[in-house]
N, C-alpha and C positions, 0 to 999 in steps of 0.2 A: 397467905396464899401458898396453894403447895408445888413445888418443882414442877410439875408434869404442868399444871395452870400457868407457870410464867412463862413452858416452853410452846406451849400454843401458843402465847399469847405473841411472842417473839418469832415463832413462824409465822402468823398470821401476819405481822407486819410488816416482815423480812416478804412474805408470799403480796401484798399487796403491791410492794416497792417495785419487785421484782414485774408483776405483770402495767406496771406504771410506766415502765419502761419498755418494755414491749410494747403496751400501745404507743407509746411517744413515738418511738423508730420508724413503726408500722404508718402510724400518722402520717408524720415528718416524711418519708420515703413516699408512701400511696396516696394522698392527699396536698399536702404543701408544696411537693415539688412538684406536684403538675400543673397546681395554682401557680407557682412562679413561672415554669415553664409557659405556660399559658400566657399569663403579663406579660414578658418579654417577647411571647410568638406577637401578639397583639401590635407592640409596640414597636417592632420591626415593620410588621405590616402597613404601622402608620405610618411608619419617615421610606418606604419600600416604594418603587415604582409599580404598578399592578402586575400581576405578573399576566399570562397569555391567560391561564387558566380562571383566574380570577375574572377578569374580563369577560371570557367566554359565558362564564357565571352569568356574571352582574348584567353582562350586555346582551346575552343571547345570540350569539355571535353563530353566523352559518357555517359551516366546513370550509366554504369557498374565503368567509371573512379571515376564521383561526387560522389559513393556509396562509392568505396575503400578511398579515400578522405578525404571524414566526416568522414570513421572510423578512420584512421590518426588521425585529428583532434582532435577526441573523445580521442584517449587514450593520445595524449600530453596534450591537457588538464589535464587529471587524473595526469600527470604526474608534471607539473605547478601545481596543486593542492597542491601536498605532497610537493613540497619547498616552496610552498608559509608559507605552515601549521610550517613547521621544522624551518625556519627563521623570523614569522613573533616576535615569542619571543623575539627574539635579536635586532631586528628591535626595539620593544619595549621599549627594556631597555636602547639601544642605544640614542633613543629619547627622554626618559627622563631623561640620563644625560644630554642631552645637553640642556635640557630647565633650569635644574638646572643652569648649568652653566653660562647661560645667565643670569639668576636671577641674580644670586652673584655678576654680572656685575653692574645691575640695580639699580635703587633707587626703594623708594615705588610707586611713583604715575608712574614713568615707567614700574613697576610691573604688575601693575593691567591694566596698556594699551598692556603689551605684553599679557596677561592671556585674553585678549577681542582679540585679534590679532588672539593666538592658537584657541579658543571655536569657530570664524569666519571661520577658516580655514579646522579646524574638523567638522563642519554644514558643509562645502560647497562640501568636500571629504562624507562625508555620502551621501547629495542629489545626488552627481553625481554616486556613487556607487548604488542606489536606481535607479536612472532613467537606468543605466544601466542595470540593473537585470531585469525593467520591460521590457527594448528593446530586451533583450534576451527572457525573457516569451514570450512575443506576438510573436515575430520570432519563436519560438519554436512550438507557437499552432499555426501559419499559417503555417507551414511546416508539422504539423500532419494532419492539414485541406485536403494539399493540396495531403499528401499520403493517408487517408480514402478516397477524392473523386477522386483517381486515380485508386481505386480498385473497388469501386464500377461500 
């Protein structure tokens, strides 16, 4: 076999690897993870209260219904609010005995991996509390949007 034939043959298979991998990413990125995403919208949906809009879907629900509805909504909410506010103390103190306790379990260098394990897990509960709040804002000014240009 002569030089120039083993160097094709070695780009061709260097070129095959290469777009193997591009589709995988491409895959993986455009397809997989919208199948996951998907499974878990799913699956939230299942253990989820229905929301107004689902509802309105599923039930066919009149303006005058979605209106008495969201006020529902609105005042449980308020109502979730003040046990959230009255228990989150206890909740609190609850949780930091038990990370005491855990300590007292631990050695040092297991210490400071459970104390990177908590700080990982209190970032990851903030951002999703935060992406929440923003889903709720934006939902909230398209629904003003869409009652200012329902009046006009």
């Amino acid at each position: 076999m002569s030089g120039n034939q083993k160097f094709w043959i070695v780009f061709s298979l260097f070129g095959c690897f290469v777009l193997g991998v591009i589709a995988g990413v491409l895959l993986d990125e455009n397809v997989l993870d919208v199948m996951q995403k998907k499974r878990r919208d799913e699956q939230r949906q299942a253990t989820r209260f229905p929301s107004l809009n689902t509802m309105a879907d599923e039930l066919v629900l009149t303006e005058e219904q979605r209106e008495q509805i969201q006020d529902i909504f609105k005042r449980n909410d308020e109502r979730l609010h003040a046990i959230r506010e009255k228990y989150i103390p206890e909740f609190t103190s609850i949780r930091t005995l038990l990370i005491e306790e855990i300590n007292n379990v631990l050695n040092d260098a297991q210490k400071q991996q459970f104390e990177n394990m908590i700080q990982r897990h209190d970032e990851q509960r903030r951002r999703e509390a935060d992406a929440r709040k923003r889903y709720m804002e934006k939902r909230e000014k398209e629904k003003q949007g869409k009652k200012d240009s329902g009046n006009n």
